[in-house]
N, C-alpha and C positions, 0 to 999 in steps of 0.2 A: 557761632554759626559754622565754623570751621569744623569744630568736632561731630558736630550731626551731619553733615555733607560725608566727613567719615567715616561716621558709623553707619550710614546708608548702602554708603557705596561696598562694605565689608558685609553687609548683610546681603547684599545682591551679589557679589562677590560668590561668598559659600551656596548662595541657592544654586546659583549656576551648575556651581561646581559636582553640587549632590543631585541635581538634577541628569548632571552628564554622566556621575555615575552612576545612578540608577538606571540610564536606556542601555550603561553598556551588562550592566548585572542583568537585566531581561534578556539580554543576546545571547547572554553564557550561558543562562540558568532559562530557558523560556518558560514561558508560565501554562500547565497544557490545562485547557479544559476539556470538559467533557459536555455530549449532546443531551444527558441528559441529568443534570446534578441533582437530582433529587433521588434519583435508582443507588445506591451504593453499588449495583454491579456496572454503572453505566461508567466508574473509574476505571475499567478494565477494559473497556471499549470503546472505537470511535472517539480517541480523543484527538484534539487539534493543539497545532502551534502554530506561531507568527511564522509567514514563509512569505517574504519580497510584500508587496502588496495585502497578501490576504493571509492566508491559515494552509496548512498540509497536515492531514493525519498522521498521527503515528503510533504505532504500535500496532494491536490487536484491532483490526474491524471487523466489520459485515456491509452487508448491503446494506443498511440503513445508514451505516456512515459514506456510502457513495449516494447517497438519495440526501445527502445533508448539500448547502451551499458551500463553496461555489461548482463542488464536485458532480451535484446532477446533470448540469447540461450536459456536459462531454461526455457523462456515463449515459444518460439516456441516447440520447444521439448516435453513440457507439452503437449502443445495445439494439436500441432499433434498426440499424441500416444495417445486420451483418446477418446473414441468410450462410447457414451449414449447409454444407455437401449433404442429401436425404441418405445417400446409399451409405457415405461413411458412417454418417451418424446412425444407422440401421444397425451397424457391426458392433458401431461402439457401445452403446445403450448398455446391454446385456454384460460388458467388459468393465464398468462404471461398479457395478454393484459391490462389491467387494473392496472398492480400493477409497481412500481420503488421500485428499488434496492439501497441498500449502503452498500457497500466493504469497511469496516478497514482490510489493511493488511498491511505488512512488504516487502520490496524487499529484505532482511535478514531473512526472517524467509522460513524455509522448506515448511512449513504447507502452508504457503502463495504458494509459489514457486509450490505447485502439485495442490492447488486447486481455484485457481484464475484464472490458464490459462483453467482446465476444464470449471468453471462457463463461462468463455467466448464461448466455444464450445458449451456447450449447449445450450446455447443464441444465439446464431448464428446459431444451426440448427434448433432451434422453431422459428426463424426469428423477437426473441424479437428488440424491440426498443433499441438500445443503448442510445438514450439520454435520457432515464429514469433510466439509471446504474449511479449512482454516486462511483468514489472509493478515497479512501482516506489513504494515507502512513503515517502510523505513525513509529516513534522511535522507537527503541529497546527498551527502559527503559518507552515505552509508556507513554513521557512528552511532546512530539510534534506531532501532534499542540493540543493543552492543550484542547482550548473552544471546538472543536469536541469531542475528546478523553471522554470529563465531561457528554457531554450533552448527548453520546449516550450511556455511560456506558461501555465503552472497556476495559477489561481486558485481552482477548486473541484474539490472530490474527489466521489465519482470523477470522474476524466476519462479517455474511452478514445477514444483513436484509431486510424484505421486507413488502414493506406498498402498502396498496392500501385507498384511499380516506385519507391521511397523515398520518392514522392511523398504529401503527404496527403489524400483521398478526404476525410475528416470527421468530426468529434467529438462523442460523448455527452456531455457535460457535465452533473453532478451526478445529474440520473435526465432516464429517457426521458421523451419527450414522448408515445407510445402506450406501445408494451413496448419492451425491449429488445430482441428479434428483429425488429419492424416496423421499430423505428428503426435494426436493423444493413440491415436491408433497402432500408429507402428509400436511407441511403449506398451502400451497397455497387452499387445498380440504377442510381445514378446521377441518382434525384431532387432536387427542388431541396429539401434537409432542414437544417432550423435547428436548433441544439443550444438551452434555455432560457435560455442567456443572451447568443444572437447579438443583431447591431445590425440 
C-alpha cells in the first residue's frame, strides 16, 4: 500500500512539475497565431500573442488585424469620434501622393490606441493609398520583432514615418506636437518639424 501511495504521489509530483514548465516555455517562446490559418500568407500578417489577459499583435498588420477582437472597439471608437481639420487636410491630400508610411505601434499602448485609428481617418478622407501604409506591432518591452524595431530606430510607440522616393521626410513620435494632420503637414511641406523627442 505503501509503495502505490508512492508511486502516486511521484507521478503527481512530475506532472506538476512539467506542467510548470510548460506555462513558463509559452512565456519565453509565445505561441503566435494568426487571423487567418488557412491563407499561408495570413503567417505574415496580423498575427497575435498572449498579452496579460487577452492577445496583442505583433509584427506586420493592416486594418483587418485592428478590426480583429479585442482591438475593434477602441479602433472603431477612435476612428469614429476624430473629425480632421478640412482646410489642413485640403493642403495635405495632394502632399500624400507620393509618399508611404510606417506605423511602429502597440495594441497595448494608449498613445497607439487614440492615434493610429486617427492616422487611418485622415487617410481615408484624403483618399490616401493604403497599400503604401506599412504598420507594424511591436512588444511592450519593444524586443519584437527585433530586425524592424533596430533598423527603424523605435523607442516610442507610435512612431510614424514618412518617406517619399525611400528616403525619410520625418517622424511623429509618440503624439503630435499640434494635431496630427498639422504635424503630417508641416513634414510633408517641407518645414523645419521636431518630433517630442528630437535633440
Amino acid at each position: 500500500m505503501n509503495k502505490i501511495l508512492l508511486i502516486i504521489a511521484t507521478i503527481t509530483m512530475v506532472a506538476c512539475n512539467s506542467s510548470k514548465e510548460k506555462n513558463k516555455a509559452e512565456m519565453n517562446n509565445p505561441e503566435i497565431t494568426t487571423a487567418d490559418s488557412e491563407n499561408p500568407k495570413a503567417k505574415e500578417m496580423n498575427n497575435t500573442i498572449p498579452y496579460e489577459e487577452s492577445v496583442m499583435l505583433i509584427g506586420k498588420s493592416n486594418r483587418q488585424g485592428l478590426q480583429m477582437d479585442p482591438f475593434k472597439d477602441w479602433f472603431n471608437l477612435s476612428y469614429e469620434g476624430y473629425k480632421a481639420d478640412p482646410e489642413t487636410l485640403e493642403i495635405l491630400k495632394p502632399l500624400l501622393k507620393d509618399v508611404s508610411i510606417t506605423v511602429f505601434m502597440g495594441t497595448w499602448c494608449e498613445d497607439s490606441q487614440r492615434d493610429v485609428p486617427h492616422l487611418y481617418k485622415i487617410l481615408d478622407d484624403a483618399d490616401f493609398d493604403e497599400s503604401k501604409l506599412t504598420l507594424i506591432n511591436v512588444s511592450e518591452d519593444k524586443t519584437m520583432p527585433q530586425d524592424l524595431i533596430k533598423e527603424h530606430d523605435i523607442f516610442n510607440v507610435p512612431t510614424i514615418i514618412f518617406y517619399k522616393n525611400e528616403k525619410e521626410l520625418g517622424r511623429i513620435v509618440e503624439y503630435p506636437i499640434e494635431t496630427l494632420e498639422k504635424d503630417m503637414l508641416a513634414i510633408l511641406s517641407g518645414k523645419d518639424y521636431k518630433h517630442a523627442y528630437a535633440e
